[in-house]
N, C-alpha and C positions, 0 to 999 in steps of 0.2 A: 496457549501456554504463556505469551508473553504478557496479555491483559490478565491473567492470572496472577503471574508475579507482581504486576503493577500495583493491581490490589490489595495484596498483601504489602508491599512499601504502604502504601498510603492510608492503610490499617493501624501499621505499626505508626507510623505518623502522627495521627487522629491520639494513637492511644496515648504517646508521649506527651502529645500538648493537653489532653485529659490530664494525665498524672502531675504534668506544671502547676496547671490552674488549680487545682485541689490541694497537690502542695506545697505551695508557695508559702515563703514565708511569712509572718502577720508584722505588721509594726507595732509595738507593745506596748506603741505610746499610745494606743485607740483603745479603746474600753472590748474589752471581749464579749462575743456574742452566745448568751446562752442556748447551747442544742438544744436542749430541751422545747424552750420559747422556737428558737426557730423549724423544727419538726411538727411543732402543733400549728406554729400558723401556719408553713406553706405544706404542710402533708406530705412530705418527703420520707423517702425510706427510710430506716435508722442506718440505712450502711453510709449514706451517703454523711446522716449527722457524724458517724463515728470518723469518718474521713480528715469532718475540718476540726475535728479535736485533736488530730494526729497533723494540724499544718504548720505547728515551730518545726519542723525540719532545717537543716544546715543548706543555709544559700548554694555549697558547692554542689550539693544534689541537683538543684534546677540549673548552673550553669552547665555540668555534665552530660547531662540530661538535654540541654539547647545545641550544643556540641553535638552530642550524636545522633540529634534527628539531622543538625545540619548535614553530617555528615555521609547518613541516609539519603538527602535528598540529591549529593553531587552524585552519589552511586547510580541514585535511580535515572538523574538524568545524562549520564555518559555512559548508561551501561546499556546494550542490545539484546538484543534476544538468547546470544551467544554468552551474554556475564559483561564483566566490566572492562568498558573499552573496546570492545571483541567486535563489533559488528559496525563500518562505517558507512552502510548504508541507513541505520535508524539517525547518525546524525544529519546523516541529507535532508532525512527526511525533515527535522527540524527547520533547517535553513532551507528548503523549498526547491534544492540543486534536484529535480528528480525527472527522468526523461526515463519514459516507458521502452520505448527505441533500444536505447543504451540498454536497457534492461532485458531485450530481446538477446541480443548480443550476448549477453553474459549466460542467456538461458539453454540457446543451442545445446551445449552436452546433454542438458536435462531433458529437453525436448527431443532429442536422438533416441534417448533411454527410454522415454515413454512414449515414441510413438512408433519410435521400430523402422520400417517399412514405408510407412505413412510420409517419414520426409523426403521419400524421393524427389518428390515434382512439390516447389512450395510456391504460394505468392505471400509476397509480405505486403502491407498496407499500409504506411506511415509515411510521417516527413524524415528525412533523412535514412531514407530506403537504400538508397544506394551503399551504404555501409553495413547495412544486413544483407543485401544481396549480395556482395562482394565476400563476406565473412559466410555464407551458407555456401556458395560457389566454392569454396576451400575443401568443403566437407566431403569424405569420400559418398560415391554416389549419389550426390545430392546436386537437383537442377532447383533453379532459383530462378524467379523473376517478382518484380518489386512495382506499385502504383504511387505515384510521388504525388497528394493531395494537392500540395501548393508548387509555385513558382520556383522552381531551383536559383540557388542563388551562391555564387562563387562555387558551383561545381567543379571539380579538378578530374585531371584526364580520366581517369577510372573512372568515374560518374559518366563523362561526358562520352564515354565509349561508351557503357552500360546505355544510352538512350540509344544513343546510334543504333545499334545492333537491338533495339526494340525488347532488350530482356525489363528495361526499366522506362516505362510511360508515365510523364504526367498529365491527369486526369483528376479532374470535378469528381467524388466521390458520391457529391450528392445524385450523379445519373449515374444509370449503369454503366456496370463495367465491360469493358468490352473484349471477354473472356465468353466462350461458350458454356453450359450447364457442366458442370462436375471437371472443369478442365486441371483442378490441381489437385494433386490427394491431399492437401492440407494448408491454410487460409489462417495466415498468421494479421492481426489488426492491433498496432500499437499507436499511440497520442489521437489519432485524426479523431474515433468516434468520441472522446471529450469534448470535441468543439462543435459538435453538431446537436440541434437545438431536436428535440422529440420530429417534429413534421419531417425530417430529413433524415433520422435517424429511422425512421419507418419504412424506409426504402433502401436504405445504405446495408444496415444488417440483414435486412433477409438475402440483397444480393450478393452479401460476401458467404452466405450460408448455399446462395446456389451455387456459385463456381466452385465450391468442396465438395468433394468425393469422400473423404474418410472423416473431418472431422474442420472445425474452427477454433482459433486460439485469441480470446482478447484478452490483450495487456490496457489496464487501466489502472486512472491516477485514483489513490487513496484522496477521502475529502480531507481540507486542508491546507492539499500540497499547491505550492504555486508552482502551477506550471507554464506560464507565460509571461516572461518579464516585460515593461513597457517597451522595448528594443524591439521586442519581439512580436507586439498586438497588429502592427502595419502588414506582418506574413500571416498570421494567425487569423486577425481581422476582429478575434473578441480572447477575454481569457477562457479558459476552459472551462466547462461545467463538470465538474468531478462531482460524482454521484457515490454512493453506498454500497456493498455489496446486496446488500436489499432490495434497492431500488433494482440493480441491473437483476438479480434474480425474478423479480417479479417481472420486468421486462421481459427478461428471454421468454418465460412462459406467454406471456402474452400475444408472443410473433411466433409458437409455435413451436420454440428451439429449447429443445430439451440436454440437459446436461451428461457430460462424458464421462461416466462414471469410471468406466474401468482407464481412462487415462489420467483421471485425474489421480487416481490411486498408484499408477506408475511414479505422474510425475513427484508428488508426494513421498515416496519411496527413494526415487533417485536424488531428488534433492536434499533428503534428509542424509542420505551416505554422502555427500559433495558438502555438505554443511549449507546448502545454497539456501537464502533467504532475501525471496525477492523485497524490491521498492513497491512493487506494483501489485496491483490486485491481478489474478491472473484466471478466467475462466474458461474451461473446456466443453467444446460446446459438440454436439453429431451433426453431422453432416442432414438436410433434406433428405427424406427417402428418394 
């Protein structure tokens, strides 16, 4: 829907600087060109000759006219998916502010709605875990335990209890995890699988597909977005590789993992009544038989 609308702004765009150039004003002090002459030589339609016979038009036409494509274009770029203004996560996405993580966070309600049952027992995957697992821990019925990819750094008490108490472990993503087969009914994975290059990514996704019992959730960065600023590449170690929804669809077939269809239609569903519109690409993935 939104590359929908896009299209049409830049339709209407196209069309207005069309109707400029065609009627522009002439300067009167240059000799006129006869249509006739120029229809036989370059073989042009007669609609097109009839055009620039109609191009003495009044200058304020074309100023109007530049006006309200400008005026089109601030629309098109400060307005979201929701209309104009409405939506400040599409300007994130401009400025490159976009953390999948933070995006999990926000998704919980939705994720409650479309998986039901399923969030009892979760693990979540990411850097800055500890603030999804603290935020699921909230949730009625909801147990939570979180894998923290990289090196924590400036963790505060909450974090630093969360290790303790082994709900939250940091761990190499790129070896297994160290979770027995089906140990969570649902396998939330936000930022890490962007940074991992295919050879490691062939072993990281199918084992986050074995520790699920009902189903896998990755949150991924749209191409584009930056998501690791230079502050940030010494924890990271590289910027992210943000891929396509293409790419990662042909992917999942490839390792086997077939798409959740009847979640994804929940989530869908619920997010459209919440008005929710995620930053991040978001796919629902089944569980290994």
């Amino acid at each position: 829907m939104v590359m929908h609308t896009r299209w049409k702004v830049w339709i209407i765009l196209k069309d207005i600087v069309i109707f400029i150039v065609l009627y522009r004003p002439v300067d009167m002090s240059r000799r006129p060109v006869n249509p006739t002459r120029r229809f036989a030589d370059s073989g042009s339609v007669p609609f097109v000759s009839s055009l620039h016979q109609k191009s003495r038009s009044s200058p304020l036409l074309s100023i109007g006219l530049v006006l309200l494509g400008a005026f089109l274009l601030i629309v098109y770029s400060y307005s979201g998916p929701g209309g104009f203004g409405g939506d400040k996560e599409a300007l994130s996405k401009l400025e490159g502010d976009i953390s999948c993580t933070a995006e999990v966070q926000r998704a919980i309600p939705i994720l409650t709605k479309a998986y039901g049952d399923s969030m009892h027992k979760v693990l979540h995957v990411g850097p800055e875990t500890c603030t999804v697992v603290s935020k699921l821990l909230k949730e009625e019925d909801t147990e939570a335990w979180g894998v923290e990819p990289y090196e924590l750094e400036d963790a505060d008490n909450t974090c630093k209890s969360l290790v303790r108490k082994g709900i939250v472990r940091v761990a190499d993503i790129k070896f297994p995890l160290p979770y027995k087969a089906k140990s969570f009914s649902l396998v939330i994975a936000s930022d890490a699988l962007d940074y991992l290059s295919p050879k490691y990514l062939n072993k990281t996704l199918p084992d986050l597909a074995r520790v699920a019992r009902d189903g896998l959730v990755i949150f991924a960065g749209y191409p584009g977005q930056h998501r690791a600023k230079s502050a940030e590449l010494s924890k990271f170690g590289k910027p992210a590789k943000l891929r396509s929804s293409s790419w990662w669809i042909r992917y999942f077939v490839q390792t086997g993992l077939e798409e959740n269809e009847v979640a994804t239609k929940k989530f869908e569903q619920a997010a459209n009544k919440k008005s929710y519109k995620p930053s991040c690409q978001v796919f629902h993935l089944r569980a290994y038989p």
